[in-house]
CHARMM internal coordinates of N, CA and C (Angstrom, degrees):
IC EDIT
DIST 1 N 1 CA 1.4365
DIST 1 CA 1 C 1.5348
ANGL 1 N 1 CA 1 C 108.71
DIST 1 C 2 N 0.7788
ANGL 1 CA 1 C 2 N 102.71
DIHE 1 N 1 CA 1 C 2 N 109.60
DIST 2 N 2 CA 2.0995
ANGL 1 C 2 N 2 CA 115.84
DIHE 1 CA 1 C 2 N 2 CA 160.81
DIST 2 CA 2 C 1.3804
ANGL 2 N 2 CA 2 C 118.38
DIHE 1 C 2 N 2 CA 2 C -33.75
DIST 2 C 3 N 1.1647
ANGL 2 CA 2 C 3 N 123.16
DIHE 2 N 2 CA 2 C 3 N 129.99
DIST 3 N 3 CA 1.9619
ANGL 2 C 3 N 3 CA 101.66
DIHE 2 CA 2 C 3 N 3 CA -170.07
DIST 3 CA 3 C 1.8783
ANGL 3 N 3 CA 3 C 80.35
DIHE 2 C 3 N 3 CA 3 C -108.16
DIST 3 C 4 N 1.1530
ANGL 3 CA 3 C 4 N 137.12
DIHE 3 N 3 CA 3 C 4 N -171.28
DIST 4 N 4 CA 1.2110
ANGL 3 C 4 N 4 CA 146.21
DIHE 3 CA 3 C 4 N 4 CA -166.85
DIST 4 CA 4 C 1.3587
ANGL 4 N 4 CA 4 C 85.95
DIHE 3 C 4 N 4 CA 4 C -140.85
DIST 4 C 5 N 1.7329
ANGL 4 CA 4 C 5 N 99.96
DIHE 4 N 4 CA 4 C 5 N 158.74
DIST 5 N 5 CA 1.3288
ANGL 4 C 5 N 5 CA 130.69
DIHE 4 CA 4 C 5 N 5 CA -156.95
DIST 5 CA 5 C 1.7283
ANGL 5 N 5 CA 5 C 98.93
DIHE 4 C 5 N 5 CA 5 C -109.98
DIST 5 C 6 N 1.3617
ANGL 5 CA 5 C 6 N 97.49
DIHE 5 N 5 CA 5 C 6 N 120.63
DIST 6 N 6 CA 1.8485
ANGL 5 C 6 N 6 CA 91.67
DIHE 5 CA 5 C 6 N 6 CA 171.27
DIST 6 CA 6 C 1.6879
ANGL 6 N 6 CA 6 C 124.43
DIHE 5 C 6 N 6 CA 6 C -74.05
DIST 6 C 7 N 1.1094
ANGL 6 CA 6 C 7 N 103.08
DIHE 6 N 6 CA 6 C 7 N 115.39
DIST 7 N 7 CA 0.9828
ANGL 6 C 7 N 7 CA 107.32
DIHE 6 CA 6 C 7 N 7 CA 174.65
DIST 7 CA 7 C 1.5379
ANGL 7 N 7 CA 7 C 151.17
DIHE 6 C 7 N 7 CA 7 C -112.55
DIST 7 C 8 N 1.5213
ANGL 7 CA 7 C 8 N 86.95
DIHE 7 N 7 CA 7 C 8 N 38.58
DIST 8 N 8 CA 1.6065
ANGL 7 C 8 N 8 CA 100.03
DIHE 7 CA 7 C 8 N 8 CA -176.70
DIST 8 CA 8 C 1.7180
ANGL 8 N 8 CA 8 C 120.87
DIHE 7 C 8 N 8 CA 8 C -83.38
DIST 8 C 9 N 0.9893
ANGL 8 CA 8 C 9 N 130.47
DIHE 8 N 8 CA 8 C 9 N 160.77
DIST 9 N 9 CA 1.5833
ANGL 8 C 9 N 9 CA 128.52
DIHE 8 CA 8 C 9 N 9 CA -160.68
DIST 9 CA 9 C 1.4526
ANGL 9 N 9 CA 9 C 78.11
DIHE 8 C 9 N 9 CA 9 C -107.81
DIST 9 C 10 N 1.6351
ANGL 9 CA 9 C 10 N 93.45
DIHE 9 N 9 CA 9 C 10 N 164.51
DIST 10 N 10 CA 1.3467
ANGL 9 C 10 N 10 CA 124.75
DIHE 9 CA 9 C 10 N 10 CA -178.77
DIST 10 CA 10 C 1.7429
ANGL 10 N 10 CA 10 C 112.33
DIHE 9 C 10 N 10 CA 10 C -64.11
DIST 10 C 11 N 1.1881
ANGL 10 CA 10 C 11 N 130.73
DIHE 10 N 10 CA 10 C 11 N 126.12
DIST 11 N 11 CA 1.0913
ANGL 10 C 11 N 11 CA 105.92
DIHE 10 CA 10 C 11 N 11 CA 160.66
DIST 11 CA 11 C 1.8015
ANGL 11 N 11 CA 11 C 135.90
DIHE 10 C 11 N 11 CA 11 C -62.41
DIST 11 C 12 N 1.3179
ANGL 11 CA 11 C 12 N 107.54
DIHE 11 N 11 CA 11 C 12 N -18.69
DIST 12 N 12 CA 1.5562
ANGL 11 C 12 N 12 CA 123.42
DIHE 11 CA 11 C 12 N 12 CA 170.46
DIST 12 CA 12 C 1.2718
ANGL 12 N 12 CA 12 C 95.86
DIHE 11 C 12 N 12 CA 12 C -100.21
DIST 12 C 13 N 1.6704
ANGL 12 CA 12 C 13 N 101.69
DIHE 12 N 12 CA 12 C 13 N 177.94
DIST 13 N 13 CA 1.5489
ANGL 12 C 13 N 13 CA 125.57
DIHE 12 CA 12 C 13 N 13 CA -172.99
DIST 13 CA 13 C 1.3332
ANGL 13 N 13 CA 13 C 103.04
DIHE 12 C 13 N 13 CA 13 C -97.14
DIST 13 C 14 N 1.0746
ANGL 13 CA 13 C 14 N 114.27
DIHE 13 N 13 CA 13 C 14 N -179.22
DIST 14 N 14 CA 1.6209
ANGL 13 C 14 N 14 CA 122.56
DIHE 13 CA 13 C 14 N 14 CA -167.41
DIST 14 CA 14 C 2.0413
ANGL 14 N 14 CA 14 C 83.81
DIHE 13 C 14 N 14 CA 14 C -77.36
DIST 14 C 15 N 1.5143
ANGL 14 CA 14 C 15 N 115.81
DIHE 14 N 14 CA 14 C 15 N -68.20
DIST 15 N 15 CA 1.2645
ANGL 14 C 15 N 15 CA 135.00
DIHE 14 CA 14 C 15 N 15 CA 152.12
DIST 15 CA 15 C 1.6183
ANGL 15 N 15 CA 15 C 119.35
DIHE 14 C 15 N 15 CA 15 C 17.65
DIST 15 C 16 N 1.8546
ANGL 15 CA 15 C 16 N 94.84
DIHE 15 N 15 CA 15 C 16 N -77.74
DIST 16 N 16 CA 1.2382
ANGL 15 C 16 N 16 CA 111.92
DIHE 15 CA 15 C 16 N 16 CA -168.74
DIST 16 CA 16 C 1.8796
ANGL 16 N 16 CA 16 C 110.69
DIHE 15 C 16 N 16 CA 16 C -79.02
DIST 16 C 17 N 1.4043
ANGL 16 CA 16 C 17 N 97.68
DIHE 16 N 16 CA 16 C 17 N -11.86
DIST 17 N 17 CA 1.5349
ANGL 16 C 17 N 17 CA 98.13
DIHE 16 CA 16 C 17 N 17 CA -162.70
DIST 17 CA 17 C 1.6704
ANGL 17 N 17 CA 17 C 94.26
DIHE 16 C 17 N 17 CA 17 C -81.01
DIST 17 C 18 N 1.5447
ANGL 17 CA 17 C 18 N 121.01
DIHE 17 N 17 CA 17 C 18 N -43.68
DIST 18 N 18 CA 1.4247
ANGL 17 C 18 N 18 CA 137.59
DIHE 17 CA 17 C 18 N 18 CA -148.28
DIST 18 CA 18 C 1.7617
ANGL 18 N 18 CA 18 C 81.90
DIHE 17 C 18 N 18 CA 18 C -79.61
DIST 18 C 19 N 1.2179
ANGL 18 CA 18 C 19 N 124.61
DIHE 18 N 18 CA 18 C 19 N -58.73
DIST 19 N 19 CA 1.3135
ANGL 18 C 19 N 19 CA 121.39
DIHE 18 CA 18 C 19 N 19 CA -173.35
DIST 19 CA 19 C 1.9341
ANGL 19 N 19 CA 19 C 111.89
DIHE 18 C 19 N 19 CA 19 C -42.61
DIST 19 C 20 N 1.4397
ANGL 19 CA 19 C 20 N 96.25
DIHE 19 N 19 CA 19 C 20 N -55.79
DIST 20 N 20 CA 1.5989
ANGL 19 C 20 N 20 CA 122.21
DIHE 19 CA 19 C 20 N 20 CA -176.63
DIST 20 CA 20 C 1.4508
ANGL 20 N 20 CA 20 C 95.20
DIHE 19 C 20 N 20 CA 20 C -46.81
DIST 20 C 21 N 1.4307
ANGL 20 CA 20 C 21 N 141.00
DIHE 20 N 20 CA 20 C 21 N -78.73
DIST 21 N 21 CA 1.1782
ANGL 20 C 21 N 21 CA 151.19
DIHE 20 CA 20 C 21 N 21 CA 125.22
DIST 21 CA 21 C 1.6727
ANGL 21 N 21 CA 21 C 103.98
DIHE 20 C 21 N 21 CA 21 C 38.91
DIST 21 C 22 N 1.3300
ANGL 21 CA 21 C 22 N 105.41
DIHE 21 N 21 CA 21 C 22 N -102.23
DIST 22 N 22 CA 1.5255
ANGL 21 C 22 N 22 CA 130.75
DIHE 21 CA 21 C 22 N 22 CA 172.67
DIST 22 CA 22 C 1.4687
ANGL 22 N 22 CA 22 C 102.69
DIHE 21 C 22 N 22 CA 22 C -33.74
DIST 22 C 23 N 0.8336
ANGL 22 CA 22 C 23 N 121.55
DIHE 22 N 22 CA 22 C 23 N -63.27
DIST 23 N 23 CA 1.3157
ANGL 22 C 23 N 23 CA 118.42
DIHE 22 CA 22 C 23 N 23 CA -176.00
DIST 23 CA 23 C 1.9744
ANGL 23 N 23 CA 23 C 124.64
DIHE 22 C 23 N 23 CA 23 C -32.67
DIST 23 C 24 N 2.0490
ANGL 23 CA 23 C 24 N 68.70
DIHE 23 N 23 CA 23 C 24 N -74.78
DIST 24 N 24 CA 1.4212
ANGL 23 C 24 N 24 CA 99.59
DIHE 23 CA 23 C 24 N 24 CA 172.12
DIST 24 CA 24 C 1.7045
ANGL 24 N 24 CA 24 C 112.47
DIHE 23 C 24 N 24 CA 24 C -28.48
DIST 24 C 25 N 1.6298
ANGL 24 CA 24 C 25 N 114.49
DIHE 24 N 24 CA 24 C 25 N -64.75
DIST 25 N 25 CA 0.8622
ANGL 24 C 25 N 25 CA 149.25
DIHE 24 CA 24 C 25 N 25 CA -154.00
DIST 25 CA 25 C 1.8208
ANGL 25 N 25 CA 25 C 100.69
DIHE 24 C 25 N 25 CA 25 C -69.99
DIST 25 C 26 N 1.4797
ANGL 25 CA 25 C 26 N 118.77
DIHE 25 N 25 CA 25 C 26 N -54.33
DIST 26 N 26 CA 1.5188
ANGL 25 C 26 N 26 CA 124.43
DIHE 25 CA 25 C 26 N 26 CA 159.80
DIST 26 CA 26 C 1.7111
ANGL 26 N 26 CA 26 C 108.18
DIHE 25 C 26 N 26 CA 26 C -44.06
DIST 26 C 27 N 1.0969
ANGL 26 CA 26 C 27 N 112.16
DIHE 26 N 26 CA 26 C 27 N -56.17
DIST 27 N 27 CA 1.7016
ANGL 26 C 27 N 27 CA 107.26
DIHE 26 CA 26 C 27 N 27 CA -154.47
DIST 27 CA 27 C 1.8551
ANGL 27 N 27 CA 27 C 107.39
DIHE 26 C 27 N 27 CA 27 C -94.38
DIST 27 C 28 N 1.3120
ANGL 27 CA 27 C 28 N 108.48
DIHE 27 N 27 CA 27 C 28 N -4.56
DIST 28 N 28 CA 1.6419
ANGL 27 C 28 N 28 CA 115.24
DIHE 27 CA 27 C 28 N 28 CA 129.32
DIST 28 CA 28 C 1.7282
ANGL 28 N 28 CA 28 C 140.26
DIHE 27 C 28 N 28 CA 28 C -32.99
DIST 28 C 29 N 1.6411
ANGL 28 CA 28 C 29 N 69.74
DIHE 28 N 28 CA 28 C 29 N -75.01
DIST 29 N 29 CA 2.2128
ANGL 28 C 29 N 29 CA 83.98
DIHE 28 CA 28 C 29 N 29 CA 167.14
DIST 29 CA 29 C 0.9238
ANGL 29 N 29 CA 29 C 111.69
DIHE 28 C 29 N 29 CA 29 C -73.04
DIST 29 C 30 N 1.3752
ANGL 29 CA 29 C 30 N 145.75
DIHE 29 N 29 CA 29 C 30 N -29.08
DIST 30 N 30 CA 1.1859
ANGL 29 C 30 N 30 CA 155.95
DIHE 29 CA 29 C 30 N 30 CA 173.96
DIST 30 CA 30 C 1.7995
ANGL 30 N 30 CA 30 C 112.84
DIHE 29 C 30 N 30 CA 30 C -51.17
DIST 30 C 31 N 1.4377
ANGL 30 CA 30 C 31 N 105.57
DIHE 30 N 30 CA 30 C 31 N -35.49
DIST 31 N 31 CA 1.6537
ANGL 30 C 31 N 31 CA 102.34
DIHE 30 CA 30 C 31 N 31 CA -179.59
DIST 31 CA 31 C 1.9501
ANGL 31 N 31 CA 31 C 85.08
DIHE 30 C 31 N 31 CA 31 C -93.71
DIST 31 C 32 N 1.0794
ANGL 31 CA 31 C 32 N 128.96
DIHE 31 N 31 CA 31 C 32 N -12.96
DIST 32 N 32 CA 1.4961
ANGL 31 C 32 N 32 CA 100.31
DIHE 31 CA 31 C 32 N 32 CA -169.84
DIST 32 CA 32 C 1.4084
ANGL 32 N 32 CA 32 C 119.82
DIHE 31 C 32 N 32 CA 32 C -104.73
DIST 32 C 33 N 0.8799
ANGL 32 CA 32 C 33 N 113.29
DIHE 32 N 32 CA 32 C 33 N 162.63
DIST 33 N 33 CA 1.7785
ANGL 32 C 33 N 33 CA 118.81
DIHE 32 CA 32 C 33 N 33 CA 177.07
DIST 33 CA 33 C 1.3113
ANGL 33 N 33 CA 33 C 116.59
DIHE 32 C 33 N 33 CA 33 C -78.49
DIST 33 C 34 N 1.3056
ANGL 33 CA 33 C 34 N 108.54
DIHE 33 N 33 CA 33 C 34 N 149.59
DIST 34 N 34 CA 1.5430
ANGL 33 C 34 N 34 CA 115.06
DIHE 33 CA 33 C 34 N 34 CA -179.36
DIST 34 CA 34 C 1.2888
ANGL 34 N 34 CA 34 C 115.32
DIHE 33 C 34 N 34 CA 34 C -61.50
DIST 34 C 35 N 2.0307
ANGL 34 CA 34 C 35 N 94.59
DIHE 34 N 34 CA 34 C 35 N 124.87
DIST 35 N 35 CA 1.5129
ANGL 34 C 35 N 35 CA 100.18
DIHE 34 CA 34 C 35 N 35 CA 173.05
DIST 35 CA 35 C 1.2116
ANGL 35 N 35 CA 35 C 97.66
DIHE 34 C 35 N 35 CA 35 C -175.63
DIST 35 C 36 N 1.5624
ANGL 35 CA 35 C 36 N 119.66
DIHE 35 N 35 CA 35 C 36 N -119.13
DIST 36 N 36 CA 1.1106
ANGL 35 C 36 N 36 CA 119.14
DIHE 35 CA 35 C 36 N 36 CA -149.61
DIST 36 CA 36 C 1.7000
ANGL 36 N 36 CA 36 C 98.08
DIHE 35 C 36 N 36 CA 36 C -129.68
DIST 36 C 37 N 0.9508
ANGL 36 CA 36 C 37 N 111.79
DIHE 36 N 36 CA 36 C 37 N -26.75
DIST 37 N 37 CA 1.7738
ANGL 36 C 37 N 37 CA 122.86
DIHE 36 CA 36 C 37 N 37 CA 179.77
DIST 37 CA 37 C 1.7857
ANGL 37 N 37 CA 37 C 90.89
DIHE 36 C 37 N 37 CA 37 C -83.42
DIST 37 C 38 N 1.2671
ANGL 37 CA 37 C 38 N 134.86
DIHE 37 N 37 CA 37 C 38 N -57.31
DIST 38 N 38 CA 0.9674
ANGL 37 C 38 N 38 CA 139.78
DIHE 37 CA 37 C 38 N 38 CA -170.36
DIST 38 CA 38 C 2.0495
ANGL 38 N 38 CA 38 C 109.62
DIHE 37 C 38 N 38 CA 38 C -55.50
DIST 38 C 39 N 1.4150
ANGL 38 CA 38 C 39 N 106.57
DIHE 38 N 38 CA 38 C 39 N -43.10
DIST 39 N 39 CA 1.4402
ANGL 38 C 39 N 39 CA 116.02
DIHE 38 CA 38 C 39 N 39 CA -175.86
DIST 39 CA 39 C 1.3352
ANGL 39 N 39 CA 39 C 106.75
DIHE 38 C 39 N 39 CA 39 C -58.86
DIST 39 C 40 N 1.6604
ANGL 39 CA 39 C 40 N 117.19
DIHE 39 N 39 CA 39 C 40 N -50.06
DIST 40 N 40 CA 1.2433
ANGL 39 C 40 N 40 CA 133.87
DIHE 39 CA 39 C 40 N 40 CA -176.92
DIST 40 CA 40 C 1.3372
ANGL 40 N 40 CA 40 C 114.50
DIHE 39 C 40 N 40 CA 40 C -53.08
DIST 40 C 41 N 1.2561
ANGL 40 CA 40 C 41 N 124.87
DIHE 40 N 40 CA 40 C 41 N -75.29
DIST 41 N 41 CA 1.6398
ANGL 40 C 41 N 41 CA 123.03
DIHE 40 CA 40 C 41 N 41 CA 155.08
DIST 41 CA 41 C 1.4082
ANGL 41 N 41 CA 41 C 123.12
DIHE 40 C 41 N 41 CA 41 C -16.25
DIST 41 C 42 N 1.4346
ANGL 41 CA 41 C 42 N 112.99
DIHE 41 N 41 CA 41 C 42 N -44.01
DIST 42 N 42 CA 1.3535
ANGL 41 C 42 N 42 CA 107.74
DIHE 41 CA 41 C 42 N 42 CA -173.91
DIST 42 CA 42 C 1.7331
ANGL 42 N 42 CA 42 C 99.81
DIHE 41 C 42 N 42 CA 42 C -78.63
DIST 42 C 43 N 1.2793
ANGL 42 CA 42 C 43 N 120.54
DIHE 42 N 42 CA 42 C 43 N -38.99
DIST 43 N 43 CA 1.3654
ANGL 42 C 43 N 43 CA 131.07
DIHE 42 CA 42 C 43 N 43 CA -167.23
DIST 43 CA 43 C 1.5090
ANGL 43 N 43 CA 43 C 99.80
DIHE 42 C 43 N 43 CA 43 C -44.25
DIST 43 C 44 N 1.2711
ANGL 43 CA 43 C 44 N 94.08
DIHE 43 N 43 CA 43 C 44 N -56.36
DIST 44 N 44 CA 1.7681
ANGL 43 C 44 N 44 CA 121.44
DIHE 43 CA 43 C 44 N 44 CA 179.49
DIST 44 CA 44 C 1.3540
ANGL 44 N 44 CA 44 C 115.67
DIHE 43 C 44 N 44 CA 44 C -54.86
DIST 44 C 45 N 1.4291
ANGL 44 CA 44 C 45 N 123.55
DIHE 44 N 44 CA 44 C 45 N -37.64
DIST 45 N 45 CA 1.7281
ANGL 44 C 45 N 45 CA 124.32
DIHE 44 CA 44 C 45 N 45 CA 163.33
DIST 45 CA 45 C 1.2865
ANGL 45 N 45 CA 45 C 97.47
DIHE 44 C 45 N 45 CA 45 C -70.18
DIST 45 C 46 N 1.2862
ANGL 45 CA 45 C 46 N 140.76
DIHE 45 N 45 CA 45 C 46 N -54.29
DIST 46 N 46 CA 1.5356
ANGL 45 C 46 N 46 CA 122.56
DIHE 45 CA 45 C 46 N 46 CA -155.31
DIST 46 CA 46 C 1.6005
ANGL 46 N 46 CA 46 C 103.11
DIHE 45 C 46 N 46 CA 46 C -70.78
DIST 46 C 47 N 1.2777
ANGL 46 CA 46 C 47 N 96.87
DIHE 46 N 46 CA 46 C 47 N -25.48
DIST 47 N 47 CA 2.0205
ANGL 46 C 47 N 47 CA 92.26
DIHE 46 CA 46 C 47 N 47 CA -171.11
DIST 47 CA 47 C 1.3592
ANGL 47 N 47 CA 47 C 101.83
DIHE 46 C 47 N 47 CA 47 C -92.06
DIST 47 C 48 N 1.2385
ANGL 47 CA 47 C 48 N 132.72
DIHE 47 N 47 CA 47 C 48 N 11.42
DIST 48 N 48 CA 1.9093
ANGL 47 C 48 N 48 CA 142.29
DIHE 47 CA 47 C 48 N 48 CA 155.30
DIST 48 CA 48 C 1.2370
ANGL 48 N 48 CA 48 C 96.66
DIHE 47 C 48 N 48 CA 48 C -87.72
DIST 48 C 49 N 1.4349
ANGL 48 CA 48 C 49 N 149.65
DIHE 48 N 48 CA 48 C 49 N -30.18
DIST 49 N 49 CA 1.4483
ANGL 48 C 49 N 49 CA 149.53
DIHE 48 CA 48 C 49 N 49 CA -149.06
DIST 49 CA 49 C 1.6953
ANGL 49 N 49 CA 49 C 93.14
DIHE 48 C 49 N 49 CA 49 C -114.26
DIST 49 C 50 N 0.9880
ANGL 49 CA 49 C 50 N 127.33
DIHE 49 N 49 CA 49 C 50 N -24.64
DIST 50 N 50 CA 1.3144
ANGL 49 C 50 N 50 CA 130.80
DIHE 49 CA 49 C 50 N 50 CA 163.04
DIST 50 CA 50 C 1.7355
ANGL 50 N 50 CA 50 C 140.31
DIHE 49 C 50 N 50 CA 50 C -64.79
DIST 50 C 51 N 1.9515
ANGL 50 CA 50 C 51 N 80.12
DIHE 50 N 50 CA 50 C 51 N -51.30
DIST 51 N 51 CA 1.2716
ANGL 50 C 51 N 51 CA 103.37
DIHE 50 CA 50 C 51 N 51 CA 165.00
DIST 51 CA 51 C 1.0921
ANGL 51 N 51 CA 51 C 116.52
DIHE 50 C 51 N 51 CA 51 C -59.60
DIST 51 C 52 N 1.6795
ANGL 51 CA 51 C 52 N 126.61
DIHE 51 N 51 CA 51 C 52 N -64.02
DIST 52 N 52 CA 1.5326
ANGL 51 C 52 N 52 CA 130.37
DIHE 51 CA 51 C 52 N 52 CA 164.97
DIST 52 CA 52 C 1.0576
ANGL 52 N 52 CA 52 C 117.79
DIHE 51 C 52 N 52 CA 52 C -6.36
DIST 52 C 53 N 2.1077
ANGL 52 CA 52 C 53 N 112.26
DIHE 52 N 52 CA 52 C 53 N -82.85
DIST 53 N 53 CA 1.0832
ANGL 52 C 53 N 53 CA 120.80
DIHE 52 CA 52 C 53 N 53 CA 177.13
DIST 53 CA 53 C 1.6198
ANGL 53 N 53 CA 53 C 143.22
DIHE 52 C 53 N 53 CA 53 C -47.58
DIST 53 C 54 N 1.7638
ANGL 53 CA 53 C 54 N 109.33
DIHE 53 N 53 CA 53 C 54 N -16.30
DIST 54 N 54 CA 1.2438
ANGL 53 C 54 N 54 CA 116.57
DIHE 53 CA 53 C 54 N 54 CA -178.49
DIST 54 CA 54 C 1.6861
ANGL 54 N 54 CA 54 C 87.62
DIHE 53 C 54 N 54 CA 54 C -91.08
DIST 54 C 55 N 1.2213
ANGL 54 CA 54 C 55 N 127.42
DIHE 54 N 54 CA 54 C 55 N -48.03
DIST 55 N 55 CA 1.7463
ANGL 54 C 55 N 55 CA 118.69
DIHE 54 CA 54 C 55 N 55 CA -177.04
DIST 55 CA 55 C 1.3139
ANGL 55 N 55 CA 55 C 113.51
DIHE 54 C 55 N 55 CA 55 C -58.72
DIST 55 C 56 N 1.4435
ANGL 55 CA 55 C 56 N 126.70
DIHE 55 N 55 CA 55 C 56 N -28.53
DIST 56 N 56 CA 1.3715
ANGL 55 C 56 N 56 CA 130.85
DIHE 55 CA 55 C 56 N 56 CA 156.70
DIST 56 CA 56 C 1.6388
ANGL 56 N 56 CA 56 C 121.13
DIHE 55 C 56 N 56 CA 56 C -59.83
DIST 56 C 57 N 1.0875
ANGL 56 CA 56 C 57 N 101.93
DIHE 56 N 56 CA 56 C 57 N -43.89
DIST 57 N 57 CA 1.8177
ANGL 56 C 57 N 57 CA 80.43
DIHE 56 CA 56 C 57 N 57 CA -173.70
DIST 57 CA 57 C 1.7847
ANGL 57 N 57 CA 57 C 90.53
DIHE 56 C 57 N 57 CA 57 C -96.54
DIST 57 C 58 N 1.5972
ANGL 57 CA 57 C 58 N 136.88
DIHE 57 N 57 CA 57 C 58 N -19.27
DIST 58 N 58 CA 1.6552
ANGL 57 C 58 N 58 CA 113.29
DIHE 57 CA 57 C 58 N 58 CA 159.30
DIST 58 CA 58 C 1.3096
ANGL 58 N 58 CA 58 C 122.93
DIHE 57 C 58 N 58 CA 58 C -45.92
DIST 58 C 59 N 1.5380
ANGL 58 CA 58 C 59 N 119.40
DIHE 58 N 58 CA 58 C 59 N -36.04
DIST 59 N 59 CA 1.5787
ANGL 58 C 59 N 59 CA 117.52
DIHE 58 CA 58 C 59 N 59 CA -158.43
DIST 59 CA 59 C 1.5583
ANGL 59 N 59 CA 59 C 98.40
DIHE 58 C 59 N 59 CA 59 C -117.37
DIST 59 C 60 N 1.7381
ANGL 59 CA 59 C 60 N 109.22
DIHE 59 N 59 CA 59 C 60 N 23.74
DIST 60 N 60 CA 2.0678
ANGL 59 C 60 N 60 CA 95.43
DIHE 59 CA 59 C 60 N 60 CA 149.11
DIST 60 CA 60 C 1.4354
ANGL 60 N 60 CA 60 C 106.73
DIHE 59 C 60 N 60 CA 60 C -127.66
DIST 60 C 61 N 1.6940
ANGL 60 CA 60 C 61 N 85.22
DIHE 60 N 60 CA 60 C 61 N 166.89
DIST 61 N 61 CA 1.4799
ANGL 60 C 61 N 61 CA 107.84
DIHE 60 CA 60 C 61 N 61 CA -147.05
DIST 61 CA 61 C 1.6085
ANGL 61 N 61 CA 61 C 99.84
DIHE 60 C 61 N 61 CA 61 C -79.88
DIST 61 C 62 N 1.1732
ANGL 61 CA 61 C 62 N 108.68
DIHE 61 N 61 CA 61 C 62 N 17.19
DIST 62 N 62 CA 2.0465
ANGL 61 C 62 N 62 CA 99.91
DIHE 61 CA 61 C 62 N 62 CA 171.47
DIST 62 CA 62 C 1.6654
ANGL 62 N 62 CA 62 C 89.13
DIHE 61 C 62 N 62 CA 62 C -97.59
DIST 62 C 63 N 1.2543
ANGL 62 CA 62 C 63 N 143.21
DIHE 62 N 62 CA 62 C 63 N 43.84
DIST 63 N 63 CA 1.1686
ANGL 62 C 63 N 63 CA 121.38
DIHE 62 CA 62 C 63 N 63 CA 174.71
DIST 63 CA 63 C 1.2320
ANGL 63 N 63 CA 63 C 111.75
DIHE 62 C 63 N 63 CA 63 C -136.09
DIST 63 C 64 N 1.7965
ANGL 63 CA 63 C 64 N 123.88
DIHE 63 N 63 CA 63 C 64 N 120.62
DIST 64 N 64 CA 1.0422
ANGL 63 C 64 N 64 CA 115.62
DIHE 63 CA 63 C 64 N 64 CA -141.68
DIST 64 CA 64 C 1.3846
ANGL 64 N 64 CA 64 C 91.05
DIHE 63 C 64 N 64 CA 64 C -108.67
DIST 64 C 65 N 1.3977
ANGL 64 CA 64 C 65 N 115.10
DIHE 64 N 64 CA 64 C 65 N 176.69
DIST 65 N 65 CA 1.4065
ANGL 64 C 65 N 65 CA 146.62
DIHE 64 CA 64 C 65 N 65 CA -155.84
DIST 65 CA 65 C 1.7701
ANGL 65 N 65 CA 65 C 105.76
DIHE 64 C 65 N 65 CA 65 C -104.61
DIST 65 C 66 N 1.6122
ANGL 65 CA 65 C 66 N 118.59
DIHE 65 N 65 CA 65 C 66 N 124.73
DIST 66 N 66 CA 1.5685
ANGL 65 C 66 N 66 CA 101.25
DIHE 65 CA 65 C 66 N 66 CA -173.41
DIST 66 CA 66 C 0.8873
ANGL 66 N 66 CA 66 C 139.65
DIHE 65 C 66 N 66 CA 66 C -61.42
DIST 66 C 67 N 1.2243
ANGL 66 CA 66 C 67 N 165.95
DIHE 66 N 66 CA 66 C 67 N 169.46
DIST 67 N 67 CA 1.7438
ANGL 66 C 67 N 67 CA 150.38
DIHE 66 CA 66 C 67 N 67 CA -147.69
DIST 67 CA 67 C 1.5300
ANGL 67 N 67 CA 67 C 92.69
DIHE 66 C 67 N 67 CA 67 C -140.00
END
COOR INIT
IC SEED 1 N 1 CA 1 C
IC BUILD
């Protein structure tokens, strides 16, 4: 039997999720003490703040197509 593929869309944006994410991910380290669980988290917000920014300037329309 074939199982079927879910196919429901996100209720957030790619956008809102990576931000949500980051956040999340700041006010984590934020309850912990300096170390090594704490560094990681942050590692993990800056590379959500990254991600954002590369899906932000892929998905606007000043960005042209290669010739």
């Amino acid at each position: 039997m074939i199982k079927k593929r879910n196919r429901t869309r996100p209720v957030l944006t790619l956008q809102e999720r990576l931000n949500k994410f980051t956040q999340e991910a700041r006010a984590a380290a934020k309850k912990l003490p300096a170390g090594t669980e704490r560094h990681m988290l942050l590692q993990k917000a800056r590379d959500g703040e990254a991600a954002s920014e590369m899906e932000r300037w892929l998905s606007s329309h000043d960005l042209q197509s290669p010739k």
